[in-house]
N, CA, C and O of each residue as an XYZ file, in Angstrom:
720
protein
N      12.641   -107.988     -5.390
C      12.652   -107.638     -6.803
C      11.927   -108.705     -7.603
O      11.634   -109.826     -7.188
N      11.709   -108.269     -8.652
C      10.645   -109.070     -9.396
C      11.895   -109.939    -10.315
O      12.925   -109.402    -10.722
N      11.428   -111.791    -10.578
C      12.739   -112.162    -11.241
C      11.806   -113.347    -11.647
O      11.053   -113.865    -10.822
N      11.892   -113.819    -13.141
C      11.071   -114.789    -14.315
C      11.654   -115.920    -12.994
O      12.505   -115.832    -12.109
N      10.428   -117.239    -13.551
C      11.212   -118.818    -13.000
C      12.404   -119.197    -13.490
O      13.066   -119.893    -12.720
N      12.785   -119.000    -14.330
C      14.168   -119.266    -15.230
C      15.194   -118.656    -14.244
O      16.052   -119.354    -13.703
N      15.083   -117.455    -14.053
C      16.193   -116.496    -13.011
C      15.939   -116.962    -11.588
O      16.816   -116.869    -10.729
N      15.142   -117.295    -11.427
C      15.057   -118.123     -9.659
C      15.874   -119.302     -9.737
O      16.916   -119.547     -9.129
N      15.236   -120.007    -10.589
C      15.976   -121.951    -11.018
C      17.521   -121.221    -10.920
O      18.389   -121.355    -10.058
N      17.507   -120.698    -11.709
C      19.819   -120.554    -12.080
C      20.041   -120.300    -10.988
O      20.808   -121.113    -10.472
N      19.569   -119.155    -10.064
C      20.392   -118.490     -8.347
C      20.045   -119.958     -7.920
O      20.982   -120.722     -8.151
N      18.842   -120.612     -7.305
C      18.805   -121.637     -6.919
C      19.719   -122.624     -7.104
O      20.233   -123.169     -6.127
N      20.144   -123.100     -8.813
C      21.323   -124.121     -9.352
C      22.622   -123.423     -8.785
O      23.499   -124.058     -8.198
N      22.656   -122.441     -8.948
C      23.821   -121.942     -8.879
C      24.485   -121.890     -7.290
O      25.654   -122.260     -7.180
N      23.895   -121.523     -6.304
C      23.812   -121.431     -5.099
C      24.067   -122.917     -4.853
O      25.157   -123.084     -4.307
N      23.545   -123.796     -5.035
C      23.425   -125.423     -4.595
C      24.774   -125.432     -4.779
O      25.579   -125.369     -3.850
N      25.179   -125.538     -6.406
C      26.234   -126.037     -6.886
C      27.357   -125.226     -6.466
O      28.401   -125.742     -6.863
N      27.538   -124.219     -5.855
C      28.795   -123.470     -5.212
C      29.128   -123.725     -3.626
O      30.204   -123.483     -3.079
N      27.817   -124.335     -2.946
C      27.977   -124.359     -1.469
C      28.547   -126.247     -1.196
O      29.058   -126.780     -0.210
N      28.207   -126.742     -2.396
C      28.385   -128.530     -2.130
C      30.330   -128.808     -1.922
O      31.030   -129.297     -1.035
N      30.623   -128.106     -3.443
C      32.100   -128.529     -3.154
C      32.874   -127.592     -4.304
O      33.883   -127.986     -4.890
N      32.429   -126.670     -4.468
C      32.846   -125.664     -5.301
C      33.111   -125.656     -6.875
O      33.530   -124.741     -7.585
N      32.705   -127.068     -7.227
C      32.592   -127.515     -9.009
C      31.730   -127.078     -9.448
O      30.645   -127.122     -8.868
N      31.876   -126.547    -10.527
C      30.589   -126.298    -11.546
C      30.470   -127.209    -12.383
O      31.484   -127.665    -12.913
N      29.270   -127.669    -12.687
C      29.202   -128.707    -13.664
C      28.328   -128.249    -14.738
O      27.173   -127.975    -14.411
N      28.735   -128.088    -16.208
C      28.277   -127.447    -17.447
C      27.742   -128.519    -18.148
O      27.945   -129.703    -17.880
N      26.906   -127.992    -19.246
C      26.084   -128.679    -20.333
C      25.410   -129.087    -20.348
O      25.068   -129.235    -19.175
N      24.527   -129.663    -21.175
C      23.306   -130.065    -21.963
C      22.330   -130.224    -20.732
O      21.296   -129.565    -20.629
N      22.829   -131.331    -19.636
C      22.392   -132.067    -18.706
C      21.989   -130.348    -17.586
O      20.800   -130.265    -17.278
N      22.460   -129.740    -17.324
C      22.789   -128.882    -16.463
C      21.477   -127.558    -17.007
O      20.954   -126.766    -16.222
N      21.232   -127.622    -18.288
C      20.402   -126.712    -18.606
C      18.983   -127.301    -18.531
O      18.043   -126.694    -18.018
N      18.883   -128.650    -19.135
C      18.147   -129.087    -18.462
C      16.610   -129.523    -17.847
O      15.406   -129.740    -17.981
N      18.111   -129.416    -16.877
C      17.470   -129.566    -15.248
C      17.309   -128.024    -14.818
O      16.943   -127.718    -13.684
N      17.561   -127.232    -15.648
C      17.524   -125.587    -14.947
C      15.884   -125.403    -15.748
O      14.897   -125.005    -15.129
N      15.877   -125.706    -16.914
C      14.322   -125.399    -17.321
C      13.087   -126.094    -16.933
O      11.961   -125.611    -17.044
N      13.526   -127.916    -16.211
C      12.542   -128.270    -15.745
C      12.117   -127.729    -14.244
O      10.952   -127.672    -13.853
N      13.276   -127.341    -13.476
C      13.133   -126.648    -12.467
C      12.403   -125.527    -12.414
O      11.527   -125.349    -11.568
N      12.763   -124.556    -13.464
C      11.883   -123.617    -13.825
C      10.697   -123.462    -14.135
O      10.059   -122.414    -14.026
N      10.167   -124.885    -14.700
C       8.771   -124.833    -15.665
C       7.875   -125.574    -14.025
O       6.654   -125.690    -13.923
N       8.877   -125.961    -12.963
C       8.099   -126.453    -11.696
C       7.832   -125.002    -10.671
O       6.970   -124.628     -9.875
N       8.497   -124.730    -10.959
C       8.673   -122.986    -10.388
C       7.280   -122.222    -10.536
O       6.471   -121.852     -9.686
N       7.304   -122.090    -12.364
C       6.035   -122.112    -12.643
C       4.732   -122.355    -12.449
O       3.737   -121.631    -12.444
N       4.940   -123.693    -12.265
C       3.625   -124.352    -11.928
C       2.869   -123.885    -10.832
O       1.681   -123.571    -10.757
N       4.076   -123.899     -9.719
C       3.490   -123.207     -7.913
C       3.208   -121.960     -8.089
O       2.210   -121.561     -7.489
N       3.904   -121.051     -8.868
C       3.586   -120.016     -9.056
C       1.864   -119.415     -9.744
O       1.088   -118.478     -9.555
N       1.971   -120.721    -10.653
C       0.506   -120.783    -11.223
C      -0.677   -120.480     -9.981
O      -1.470   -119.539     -9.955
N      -0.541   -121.488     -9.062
C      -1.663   -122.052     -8.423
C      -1.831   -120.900     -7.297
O      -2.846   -121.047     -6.616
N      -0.864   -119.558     -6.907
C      -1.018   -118.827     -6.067
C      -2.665   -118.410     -5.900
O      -3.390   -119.071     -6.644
N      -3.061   -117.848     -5.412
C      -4.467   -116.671     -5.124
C      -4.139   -116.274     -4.202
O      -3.695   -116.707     -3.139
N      -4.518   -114.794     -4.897
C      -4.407   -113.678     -3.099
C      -5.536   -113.000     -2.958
O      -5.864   -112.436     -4.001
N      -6.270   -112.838     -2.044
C      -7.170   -112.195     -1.986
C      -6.974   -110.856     -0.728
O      -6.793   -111.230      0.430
N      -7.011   -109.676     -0.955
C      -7.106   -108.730     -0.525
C      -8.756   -107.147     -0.031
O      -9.403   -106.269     -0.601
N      -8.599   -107.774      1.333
C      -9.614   -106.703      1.613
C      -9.413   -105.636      2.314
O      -8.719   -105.580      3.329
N     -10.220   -104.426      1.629
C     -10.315   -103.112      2.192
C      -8.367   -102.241      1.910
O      -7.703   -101.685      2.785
N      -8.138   -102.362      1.043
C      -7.172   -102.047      0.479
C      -6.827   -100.593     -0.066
O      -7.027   -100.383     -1.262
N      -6.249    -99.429      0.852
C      -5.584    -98.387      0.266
C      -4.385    -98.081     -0.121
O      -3.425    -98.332      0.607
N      -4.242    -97.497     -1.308
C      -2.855    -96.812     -1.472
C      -3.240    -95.619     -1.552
O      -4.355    -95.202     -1.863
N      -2.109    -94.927     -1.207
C      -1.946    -93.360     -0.687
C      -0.878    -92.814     -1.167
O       0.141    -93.217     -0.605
N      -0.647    -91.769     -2.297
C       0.886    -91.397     -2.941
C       0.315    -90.111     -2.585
O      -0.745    -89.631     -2.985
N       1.476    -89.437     -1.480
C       1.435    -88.009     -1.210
C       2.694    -87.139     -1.859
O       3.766    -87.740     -1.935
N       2.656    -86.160     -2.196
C       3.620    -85.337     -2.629
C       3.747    -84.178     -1.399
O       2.788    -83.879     -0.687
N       5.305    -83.482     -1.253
C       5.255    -82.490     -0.415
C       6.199    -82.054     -1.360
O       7.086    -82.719     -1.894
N       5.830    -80.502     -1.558
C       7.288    -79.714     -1.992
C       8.218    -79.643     -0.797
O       8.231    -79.933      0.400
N       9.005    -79.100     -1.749
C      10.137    -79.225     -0.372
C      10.323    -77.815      0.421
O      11.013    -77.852      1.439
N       9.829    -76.741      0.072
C       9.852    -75.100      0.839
C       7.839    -75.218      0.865
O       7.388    -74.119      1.188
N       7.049    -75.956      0.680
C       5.783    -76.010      0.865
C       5.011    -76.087      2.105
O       5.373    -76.875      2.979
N       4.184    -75.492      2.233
C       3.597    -75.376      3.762
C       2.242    -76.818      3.181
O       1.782    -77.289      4.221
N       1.989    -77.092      2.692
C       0.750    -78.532      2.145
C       1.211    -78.601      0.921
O       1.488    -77.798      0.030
N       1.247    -80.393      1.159
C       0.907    -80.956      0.400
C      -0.195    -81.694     -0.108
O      -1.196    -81.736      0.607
N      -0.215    -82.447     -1.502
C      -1.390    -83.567     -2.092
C      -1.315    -84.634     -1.954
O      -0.213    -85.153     -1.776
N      -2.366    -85.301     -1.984
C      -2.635    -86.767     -1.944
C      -3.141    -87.138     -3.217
O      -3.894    -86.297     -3.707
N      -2.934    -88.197     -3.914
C      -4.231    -88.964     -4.395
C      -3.960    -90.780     -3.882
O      -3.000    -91.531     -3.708
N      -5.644    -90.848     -3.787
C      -5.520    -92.016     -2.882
C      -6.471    -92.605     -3.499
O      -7.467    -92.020     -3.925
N      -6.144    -94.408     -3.653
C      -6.914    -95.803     -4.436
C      -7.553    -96.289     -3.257
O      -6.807    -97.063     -2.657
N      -8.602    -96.131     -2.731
C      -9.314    -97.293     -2.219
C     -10.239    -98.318     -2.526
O     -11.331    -98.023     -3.011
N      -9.811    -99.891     -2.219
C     -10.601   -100.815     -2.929
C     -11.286   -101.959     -2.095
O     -10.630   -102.665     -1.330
N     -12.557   -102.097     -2.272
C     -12.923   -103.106     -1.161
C     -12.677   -104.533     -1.247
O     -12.915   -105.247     -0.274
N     -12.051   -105.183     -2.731
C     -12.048   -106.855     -3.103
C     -11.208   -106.855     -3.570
O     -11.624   -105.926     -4.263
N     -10.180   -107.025     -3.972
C      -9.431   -107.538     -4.721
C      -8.922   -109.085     -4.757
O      -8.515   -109.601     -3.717
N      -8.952   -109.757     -5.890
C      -8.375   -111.290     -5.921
C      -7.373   -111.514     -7.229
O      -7.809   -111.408     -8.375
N      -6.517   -111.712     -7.050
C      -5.505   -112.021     -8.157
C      -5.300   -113.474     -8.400
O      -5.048   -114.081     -7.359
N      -5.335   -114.188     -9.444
C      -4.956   -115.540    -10.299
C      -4.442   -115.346    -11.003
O      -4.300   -114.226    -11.493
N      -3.787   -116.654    -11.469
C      -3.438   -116.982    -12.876
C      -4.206   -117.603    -13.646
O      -4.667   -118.675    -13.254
N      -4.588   -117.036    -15.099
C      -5.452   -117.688    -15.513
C      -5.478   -118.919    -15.721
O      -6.704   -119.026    -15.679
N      -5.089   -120.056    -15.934
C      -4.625   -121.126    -15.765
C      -5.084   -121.814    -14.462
O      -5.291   -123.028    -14.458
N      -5.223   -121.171    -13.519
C      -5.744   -121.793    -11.754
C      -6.782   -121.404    -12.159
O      -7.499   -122.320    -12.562
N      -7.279   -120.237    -12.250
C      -8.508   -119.803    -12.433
C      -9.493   -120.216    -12.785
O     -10.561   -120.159    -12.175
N      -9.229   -120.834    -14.120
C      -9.897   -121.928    -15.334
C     -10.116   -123.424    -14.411
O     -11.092   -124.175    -14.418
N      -9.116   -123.510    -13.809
C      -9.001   -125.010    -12.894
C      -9.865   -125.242    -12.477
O     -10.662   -126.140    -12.745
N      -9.884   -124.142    -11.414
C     -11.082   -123.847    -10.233
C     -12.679   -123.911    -10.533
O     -13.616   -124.302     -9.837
N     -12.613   -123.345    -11.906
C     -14.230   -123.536    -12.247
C     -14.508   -124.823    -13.108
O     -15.613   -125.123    -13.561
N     -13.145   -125.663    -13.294
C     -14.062   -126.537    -14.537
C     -13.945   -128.400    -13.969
O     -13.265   -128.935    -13.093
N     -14.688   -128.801    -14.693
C     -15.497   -129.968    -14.251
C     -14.132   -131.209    -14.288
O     -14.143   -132.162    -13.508
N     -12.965   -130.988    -15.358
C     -12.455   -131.819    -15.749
C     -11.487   -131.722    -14.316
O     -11.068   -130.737    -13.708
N     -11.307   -133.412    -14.029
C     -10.568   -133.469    -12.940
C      -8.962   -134.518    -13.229
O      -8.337   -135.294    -12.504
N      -8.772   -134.021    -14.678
C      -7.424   -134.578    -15.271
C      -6.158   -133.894    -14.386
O      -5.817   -132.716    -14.282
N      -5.693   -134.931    -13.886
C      -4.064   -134.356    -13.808
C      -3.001   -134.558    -14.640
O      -1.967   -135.095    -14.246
N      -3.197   -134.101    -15.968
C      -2.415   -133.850    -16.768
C      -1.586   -132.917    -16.356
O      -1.917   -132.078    -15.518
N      -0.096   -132.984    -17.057
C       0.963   -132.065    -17.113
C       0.175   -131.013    -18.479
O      -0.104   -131.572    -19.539
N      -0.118   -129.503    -18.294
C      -0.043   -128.462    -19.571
C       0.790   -128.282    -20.157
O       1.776   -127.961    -19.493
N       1.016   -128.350    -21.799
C       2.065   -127.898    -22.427
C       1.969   -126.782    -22.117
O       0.956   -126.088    -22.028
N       3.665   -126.386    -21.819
C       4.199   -125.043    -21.620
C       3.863   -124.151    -23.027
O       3.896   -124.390    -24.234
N       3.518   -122.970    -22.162
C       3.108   -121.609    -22.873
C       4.184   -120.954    -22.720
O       4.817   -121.075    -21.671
N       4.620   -120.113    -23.745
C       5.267   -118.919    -24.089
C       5.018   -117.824    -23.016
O       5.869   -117.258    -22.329
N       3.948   -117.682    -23.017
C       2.708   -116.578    -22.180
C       1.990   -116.871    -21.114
O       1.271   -117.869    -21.069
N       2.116   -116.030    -20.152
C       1.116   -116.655    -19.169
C       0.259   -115.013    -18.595
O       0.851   -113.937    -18.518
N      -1.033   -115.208    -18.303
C      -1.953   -114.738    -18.317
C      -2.477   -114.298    -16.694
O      -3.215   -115.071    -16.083
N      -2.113   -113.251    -16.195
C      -3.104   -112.736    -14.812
C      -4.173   -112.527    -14.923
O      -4.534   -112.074    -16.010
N      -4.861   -112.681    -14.199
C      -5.776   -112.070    -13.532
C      -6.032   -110.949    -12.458
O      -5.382   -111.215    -11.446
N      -6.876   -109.594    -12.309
C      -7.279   -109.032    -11.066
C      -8.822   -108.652    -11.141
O      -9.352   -107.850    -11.911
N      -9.491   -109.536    -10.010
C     -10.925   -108.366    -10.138
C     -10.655   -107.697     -9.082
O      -9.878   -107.876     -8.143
N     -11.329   -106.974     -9.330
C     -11.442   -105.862     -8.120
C     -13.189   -105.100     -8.412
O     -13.930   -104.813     -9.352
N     -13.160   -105.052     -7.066
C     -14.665   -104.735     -6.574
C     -14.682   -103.411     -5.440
O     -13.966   -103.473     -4.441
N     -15.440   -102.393     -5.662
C     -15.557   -101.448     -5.011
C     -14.466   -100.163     -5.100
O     -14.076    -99.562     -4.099
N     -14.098    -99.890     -6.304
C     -12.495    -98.689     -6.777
C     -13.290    -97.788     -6.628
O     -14.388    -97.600     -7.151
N     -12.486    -96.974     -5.587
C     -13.173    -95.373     -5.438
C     -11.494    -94.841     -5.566
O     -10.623    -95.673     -5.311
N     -10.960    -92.967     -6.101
C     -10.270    -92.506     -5.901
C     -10.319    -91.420     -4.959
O     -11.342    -91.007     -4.414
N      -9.350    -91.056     -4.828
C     -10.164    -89.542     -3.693
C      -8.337    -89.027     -3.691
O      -7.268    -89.636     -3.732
N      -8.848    -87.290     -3.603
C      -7.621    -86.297     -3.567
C      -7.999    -86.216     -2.322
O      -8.907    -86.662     -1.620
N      -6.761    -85.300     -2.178
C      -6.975    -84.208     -0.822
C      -5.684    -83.178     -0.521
O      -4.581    -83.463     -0.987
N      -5.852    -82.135      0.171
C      -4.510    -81.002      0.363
C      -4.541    -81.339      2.342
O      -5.568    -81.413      3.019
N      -3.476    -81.447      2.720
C      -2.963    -81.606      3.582
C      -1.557    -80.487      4.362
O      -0.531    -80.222      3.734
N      -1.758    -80.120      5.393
C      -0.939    -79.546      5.862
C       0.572    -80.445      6.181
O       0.518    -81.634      6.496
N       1.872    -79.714      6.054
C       3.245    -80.916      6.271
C       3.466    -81.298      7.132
O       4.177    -82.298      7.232
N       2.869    -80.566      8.314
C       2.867    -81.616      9.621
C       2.182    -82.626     10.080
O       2.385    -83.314     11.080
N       0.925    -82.705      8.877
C      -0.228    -83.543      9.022
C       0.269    -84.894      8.055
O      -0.385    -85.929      8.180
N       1.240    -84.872      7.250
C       1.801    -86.117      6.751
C       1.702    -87.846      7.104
O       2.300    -88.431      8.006
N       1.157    -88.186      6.521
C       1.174    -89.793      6.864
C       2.184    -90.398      6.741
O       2.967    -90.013      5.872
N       2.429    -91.232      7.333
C       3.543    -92.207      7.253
C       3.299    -93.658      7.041
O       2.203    -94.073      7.419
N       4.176    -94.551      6.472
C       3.910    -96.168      6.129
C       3.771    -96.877      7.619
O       4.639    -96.615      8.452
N       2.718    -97.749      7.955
C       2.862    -98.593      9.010
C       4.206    -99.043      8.777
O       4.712    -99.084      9.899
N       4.807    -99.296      8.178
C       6.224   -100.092      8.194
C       7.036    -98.772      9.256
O       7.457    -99.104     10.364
N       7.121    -97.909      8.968
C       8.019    -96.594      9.725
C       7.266    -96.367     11.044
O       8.009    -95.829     11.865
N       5.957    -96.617     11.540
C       5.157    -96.624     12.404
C       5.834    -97.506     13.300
O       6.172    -97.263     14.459
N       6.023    -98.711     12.545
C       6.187    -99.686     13.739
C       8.016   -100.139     14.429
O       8.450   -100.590     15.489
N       8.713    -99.619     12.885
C      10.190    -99.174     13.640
C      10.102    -98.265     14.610
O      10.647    -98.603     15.660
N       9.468    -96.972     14.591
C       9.459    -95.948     15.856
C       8.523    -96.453     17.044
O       8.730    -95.923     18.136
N       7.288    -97.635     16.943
C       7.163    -98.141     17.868
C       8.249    -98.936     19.076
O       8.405    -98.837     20.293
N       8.816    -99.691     18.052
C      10.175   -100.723     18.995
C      10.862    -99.423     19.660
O      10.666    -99.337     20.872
N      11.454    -98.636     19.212
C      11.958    -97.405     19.733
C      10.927    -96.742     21.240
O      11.069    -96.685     22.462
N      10.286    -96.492     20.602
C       8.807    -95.823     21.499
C       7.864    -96.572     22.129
O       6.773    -96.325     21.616
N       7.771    -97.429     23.062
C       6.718    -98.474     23.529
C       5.228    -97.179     23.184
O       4.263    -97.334     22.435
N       5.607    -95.908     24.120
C       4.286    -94.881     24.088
C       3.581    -94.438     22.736
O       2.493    -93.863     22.706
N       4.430    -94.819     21.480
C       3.743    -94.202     20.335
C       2.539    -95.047     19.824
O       2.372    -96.243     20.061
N       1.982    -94.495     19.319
C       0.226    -94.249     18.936
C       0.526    -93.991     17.273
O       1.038    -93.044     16.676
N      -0.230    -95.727     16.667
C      -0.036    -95.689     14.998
C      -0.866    -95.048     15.271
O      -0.451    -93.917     15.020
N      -1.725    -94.980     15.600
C      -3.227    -93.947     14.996
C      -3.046    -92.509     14.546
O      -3.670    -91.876     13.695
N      -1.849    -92.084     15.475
C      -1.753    -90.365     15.231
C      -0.994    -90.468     13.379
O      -0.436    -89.520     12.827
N      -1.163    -91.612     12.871
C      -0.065    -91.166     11.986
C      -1.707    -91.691     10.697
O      -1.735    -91.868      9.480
N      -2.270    -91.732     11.247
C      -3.573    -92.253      9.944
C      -3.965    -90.773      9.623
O      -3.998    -89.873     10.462
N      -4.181    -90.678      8.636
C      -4.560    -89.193      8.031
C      -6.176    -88.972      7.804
O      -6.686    -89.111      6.692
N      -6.847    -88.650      8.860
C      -8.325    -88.580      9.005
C      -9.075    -87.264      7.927
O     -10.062    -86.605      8.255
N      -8.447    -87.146      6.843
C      -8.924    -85.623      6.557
C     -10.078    -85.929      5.366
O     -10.441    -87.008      4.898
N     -10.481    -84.656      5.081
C     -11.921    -84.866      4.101
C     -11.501    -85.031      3.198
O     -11.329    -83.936      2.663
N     -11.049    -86.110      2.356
C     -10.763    -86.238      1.064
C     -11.877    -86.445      0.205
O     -12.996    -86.866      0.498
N     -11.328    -86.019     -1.120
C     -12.726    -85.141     -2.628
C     -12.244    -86.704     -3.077
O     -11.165    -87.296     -3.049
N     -13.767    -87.093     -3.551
C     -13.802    -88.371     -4.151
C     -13.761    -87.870     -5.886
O     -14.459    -86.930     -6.265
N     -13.036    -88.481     -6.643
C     -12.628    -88.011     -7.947
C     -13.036    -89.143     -9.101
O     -13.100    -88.840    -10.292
N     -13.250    -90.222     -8.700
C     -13.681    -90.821     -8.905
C     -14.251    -92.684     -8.502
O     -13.527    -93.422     -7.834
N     -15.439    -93.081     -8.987
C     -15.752    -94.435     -8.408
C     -15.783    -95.202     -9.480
O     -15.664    -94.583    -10.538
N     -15.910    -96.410     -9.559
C     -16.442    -97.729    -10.679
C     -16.870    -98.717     -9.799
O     -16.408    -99.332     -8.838
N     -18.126    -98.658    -10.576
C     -18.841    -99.677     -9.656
C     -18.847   -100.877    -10.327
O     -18.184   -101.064    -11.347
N     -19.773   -101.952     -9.657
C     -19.421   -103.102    -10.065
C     -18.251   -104.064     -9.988
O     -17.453   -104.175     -9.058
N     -18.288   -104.757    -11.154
C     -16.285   -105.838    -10.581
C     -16.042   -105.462    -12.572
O     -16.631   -105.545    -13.649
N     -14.974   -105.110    -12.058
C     -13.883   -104.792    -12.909
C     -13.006   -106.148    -13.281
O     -13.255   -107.185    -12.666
N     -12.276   -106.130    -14.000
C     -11.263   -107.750    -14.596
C      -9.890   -107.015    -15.665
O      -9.796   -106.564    -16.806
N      -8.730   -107.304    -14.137
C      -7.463   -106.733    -15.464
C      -7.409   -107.587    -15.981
O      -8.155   -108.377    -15.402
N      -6.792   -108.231    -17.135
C      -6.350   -108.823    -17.439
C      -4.610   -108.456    -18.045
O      -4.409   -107.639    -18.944
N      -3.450   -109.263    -17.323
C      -1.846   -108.956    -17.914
C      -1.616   -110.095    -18.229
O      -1.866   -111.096    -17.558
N      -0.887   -110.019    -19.762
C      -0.193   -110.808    -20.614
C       1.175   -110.532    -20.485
O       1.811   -109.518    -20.773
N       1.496   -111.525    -20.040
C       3.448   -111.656    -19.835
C       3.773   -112.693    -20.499
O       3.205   -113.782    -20.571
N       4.961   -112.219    -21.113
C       5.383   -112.808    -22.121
C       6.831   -113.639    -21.360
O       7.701   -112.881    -20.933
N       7.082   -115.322    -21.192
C       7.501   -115.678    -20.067
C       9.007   -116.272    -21.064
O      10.118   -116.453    -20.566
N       8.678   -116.470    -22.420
C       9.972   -116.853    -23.197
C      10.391   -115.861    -24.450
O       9.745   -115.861    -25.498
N      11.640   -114.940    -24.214
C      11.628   -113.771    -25.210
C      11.979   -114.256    -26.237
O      12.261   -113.360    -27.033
N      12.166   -115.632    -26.812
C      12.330   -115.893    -27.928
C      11.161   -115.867    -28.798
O      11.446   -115.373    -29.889
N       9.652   -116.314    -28.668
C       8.752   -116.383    -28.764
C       8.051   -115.279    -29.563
O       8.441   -114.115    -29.475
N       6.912   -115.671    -30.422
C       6.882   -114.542    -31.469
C       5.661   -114.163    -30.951
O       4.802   -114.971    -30.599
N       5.494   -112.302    -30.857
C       4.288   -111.931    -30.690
C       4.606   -110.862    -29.540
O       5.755   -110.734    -29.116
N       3.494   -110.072    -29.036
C       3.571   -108.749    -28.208
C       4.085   -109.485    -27.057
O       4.352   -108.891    -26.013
């Protein structure tokens, strides 16, 4: 599940402080150390990059008395996700290790390179399944074959964008804070 640095730091404090000797220790001191923990949380979190290649998603629908169902399916050839903050790092000359004053907001990044969409109608026995369910019925099945479960069919391209694309998401990381 998805959970702010603030909500990691507390399970983290909280967890420590229940397994040592069962005291809780409250106040000023205790909060803290929960926000500097948090704003370090942050930081690692900052510096992630993921880079992802040749990347599909596939959301099929089946009725439920239906002889075929639909697909629509994202395929992407690049994807790289940052934080803007690493991002900026990475390209610039200054080699300060300064601490950043904390932001309210913190800023993603995604390019992505090569977005094609594509439909398609599929028969219900022809259904794909998640490698994750593939590979539980493997341990089960030494003889099973992921391949029979890849869905080879002519899918209608609906649409492409070429070039590199740039999301940009604004998350808003302190709800006290004024603004969208």
């Amino acid at each position: 599940s998805m959970a702010s640095s603030i909500q990691l730091a507390a399970e983290c404090l909280k967890h420590e402080s229940t397994t040592q000797d069962g005291a809780e220790q409250e106040g000023d001191t205790n909060m803290d150390g929960l926000e500097i923990f948090a704003h370090a949380i942050e930081s690692i979190l900052a510096r992630v990059k993921i880079k992802l290649i040749n990347t599909s998603v596939r959301l099929e629908h089946v009725p439920k008395e239906g002889k075929n169902g639909i697909a629509f399916e994202l395929r992407i050839a690049n994807i790289e996700y940052c934080d803007e903050t690493s991002c900026e790092a990475a390209f610039s000359d200054d080699c300060s290790n300064e601490p950043q004053p904390a932001s309210p907001f913190t800023i993603k990044k995604f390019h992505c390179e090569g977005v094609s969409f594509y439909t398609d109608e599929f028969p219900v026995g022809e259904r794909t399944f998640s490698r994750a369910v593939a590979q539980i019925q493997s341990f089960q099945s030494k003889n099973l074959n992921c391949d029979k479960y890849v869905n080879e069919t002519d899918s209608i391209i609906v649409a492409k964008l070429s070039g590199l694309q740039e999301v940009r998401v604004k998350l808003k990381l302190d709800p006290s804070a004024v603004g969208p």
